[in-house]
N, C-alpha and C positions, 0 to 999 in steps of 0.2 A: 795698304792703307785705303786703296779705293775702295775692294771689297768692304773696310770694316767702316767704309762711310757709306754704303748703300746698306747695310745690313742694319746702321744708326738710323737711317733718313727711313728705312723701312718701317721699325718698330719704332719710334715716334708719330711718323703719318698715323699708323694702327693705335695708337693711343691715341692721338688727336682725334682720328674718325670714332674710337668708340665715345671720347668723352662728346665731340658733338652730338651724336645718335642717342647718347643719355638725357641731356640736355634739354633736345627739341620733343624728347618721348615726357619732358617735366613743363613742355609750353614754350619754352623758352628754342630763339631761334639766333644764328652769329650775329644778328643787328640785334637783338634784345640784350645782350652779352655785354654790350656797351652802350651806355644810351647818349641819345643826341650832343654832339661837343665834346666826345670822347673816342674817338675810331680808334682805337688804338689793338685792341680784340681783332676787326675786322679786318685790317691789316696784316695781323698775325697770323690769322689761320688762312689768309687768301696767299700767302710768301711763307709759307714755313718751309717748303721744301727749300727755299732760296737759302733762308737764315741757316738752316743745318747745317746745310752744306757749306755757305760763305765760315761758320762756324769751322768747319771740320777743316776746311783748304787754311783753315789761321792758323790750325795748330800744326800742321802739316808744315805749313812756311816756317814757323817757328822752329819746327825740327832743324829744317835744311837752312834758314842762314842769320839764326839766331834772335828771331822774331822781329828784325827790323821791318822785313818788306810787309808782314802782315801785320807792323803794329801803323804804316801810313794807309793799308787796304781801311783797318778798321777807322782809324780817324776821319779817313773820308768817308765811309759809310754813315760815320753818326752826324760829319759837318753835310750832310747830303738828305738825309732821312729828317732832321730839324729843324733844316729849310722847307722840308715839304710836307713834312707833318708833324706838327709843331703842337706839342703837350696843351692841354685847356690850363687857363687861368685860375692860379691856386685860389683866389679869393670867391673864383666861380664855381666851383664845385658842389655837384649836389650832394646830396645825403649817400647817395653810390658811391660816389666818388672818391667820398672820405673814405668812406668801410673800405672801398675797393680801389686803392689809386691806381692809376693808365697807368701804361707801362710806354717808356720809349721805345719808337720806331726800333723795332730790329732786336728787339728783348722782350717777344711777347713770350716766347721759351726758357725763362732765366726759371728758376729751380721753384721762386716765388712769386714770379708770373699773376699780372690779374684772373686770367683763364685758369689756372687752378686753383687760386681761392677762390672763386665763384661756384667751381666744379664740387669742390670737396664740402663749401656750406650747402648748398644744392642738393646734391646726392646722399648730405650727412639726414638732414630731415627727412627723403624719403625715406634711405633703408630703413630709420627708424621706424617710420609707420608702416612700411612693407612686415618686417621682423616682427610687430610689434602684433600684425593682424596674423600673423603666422602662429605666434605663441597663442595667441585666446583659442584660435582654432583648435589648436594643440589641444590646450588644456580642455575644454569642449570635448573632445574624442576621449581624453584621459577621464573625466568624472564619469561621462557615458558608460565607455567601457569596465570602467571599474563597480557601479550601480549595476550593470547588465548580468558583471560575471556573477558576482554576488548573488544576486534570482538566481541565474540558470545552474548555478552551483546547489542552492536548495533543491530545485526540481531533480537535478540530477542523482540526489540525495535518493531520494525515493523513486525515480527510478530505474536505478542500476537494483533494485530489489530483483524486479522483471528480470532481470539475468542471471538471477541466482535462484537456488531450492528454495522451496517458502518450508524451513523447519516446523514452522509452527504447524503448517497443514501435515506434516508427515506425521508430527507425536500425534495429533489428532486422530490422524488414520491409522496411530498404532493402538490408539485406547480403544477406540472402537471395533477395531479386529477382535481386543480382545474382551471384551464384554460378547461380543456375539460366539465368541469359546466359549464363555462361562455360562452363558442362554443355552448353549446345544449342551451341555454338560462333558465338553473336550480340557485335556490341559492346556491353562491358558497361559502356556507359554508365550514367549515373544513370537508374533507372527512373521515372518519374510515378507516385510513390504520393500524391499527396496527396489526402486526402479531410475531408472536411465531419465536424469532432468534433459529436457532442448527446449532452451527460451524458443518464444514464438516469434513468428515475421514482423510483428506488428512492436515489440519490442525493441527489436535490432532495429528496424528503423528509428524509434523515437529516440534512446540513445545514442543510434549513430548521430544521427543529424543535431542532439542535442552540443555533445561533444565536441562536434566537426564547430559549432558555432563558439562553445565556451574557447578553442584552440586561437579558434581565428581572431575575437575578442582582446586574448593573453597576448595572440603577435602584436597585433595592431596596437597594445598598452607599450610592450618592448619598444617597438619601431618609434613610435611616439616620443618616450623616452627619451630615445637615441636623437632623434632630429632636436629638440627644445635643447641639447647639449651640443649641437653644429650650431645653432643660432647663437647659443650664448656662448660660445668661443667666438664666433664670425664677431659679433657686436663687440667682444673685449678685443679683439685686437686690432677694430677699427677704431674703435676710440681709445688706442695706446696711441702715443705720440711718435710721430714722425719727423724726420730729419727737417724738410722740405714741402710742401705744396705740395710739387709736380713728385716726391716721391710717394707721398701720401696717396697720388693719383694713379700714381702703378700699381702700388698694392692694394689700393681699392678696387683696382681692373684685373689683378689676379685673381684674388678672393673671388670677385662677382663674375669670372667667370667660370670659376670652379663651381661655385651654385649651379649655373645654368648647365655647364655639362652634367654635375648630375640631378638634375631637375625635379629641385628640392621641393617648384611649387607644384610639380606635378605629382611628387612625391605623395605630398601631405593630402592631397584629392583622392591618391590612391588608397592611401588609410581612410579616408572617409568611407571609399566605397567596400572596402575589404567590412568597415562595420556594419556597412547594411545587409551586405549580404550574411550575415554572422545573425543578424536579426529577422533577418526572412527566415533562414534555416531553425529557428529557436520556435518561430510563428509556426513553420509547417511540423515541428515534431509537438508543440500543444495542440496542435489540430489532429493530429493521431491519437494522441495522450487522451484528450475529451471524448473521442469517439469510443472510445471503449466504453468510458462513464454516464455519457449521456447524448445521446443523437441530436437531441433536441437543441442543445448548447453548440454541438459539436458546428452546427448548421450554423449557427448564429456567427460563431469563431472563423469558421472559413468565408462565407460574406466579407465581415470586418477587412479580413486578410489580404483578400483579392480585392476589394476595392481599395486598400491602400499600395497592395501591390499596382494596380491600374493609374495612380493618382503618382505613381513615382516614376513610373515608365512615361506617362504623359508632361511629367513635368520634367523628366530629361530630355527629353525628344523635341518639345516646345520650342524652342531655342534654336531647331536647327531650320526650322523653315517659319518660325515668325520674329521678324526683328524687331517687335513692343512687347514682346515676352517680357512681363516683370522680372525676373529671374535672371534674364539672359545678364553677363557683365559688359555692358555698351564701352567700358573702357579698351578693349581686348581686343 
């Protein structure tokens, strides 16, 4: 029994310490929790280890001599705790105090506890608006991506030609073999043109790199997919109904930290960057692509290129050694 009341007093402390650290990361600090003529919060989480345990040793007595001695432990705890910290005046109560009534001395852990209604409206508004900047971003990558493939899927159109025989130049070169038979006065049979096609270097690059970008585009659309279907599970089953407060408060602390292990919002930055590079690679194979066509354009395109290449590099880097970086996120 001792073991499985250090093992309780454990994993409660560890709930109690993440919902504070959630709390104070929303503004809020254990005197904001309660406000003036209300200690009853403050109390709670300065003695919780006390409470658990005074808890766990009641039902232990109760085992061994049929809950008398722990039911006069408890009576003096609550004639002892009422004396000293004594509930605010129900006609005094603020506007908090309604939404949220004090708990008494020594039940700041009871299942519907002030601390976890507070904790679960609290935490209910941000995830919303965390989840919610999550999706737009989502969707942002998703319209991108899908606009992007689109292009790069026409250019590819035309030039996967590059990699193939160009038929039409062949019949070309067969009519004219044989018109220069029928000029020499030879039979003008079919000539032997065939010969051995090798796209050139200059093609394999541009389709590789077209390609390599359409691919990373399509993942990055999947992945996208996939995560906007973790959020709207994570959302539905925090806002399914729970037994309790404080159970509501555990599965809220599973959930968010199953996100953080897999690091959903570093995730969704990484889709960001998987599409830019998807887009650089699209820039440098039309910069190959023009050069064949026109120098003059071709010069104009690689500028453009590089100077927005220059302008993204600087503006990721910014951030790391200037703290008024507009960019930077000062909440972080």
């Amino acid at each position: 029994m001792a073991h499985m009341n250090d093992v309780a007093l454990e994993k409660t402390a560890h709930l109690l310490s993440s919902i504070s650290a959630e709390l104070a990361r929303l503004g809020w600090s254990h005197t904001d929790m309660s406000p003036p003529g209300s200690s009853t919060i403050q109390h709670g989480m300065a003695t919780k280890n006390e409470h658990i345990a005074g808890q766990l040793n009641a039902a232990t007595l109760t085992a061994e001599d049929g809950g008398r001695r722990s039911h006069e432990r408890k009576q003096s705890f609550e004639d002892t705790s009422e004396r000293r910290y004594p509930l605010p005046d129900p006609n005094k109560y603020t506007d908090y105090d309604k939404k949220y009534p004090p708990d008494k001395y020594g039940e700041e852990l009871e299942p519907n506890a002030r601390l976890f209604k507070v904790y679960r409206d609290r935490v209910t508004e941000k995830d919303e608006d965390l989840v919610q900047g999550w999706h737009e971003m989502l969707n942002v990558l998703l319209v991108f991506a899908g606009l992007f493939s689109a292009v790069l899927t026409a250019l590819l159109v035309e030039s996967s030609k590059l990699l193939q025989p160009d038929h039409t130049e062949i019949t070309a070169k067969a009519v004219l073999s044989i018109l220069h038979r029928l000029e020499a006065g030879e039979n003008a049979g079919l000539a032997n043109i065939t010969t051995s096609f090798v796209p050139s270097v200059n093609a394999r690059r541009i389709n590789g790199l077209w390609l390599c970008s359409l691919t990373l585009a399509l993942i990055v659309s999947l992945l996208a997919i996939l995560v906007k279907q973790w959020l709207v599970e994570y959302t539905s089953v925090m806002r399914s109904s729970a037994g309790d407060a404080k159970q509501w408060a555990w599965r809220h602390y599973a959930l968010r930290q199953g996100l953080t292990w897999w690091g959903i919002e570093a995730f969704i930055s990484c889709l960001a960057i998987f599409l830019h590079i998807s887009l650089f690679l699209f820039l440098g194979g039309l910069s190959m692509f023009i050069r064949a066509l026109d120098p003059a354009i071709f010069c104009v395109v690689v500028v453009m290129t590089a100077m927005t290449g220059g302008f993204y590099i600087i503006s990721t880097i910014a951030p790391l050694y200037w703290a008024e970086c507009s960019i930077i996120d000062h909440d972080s």
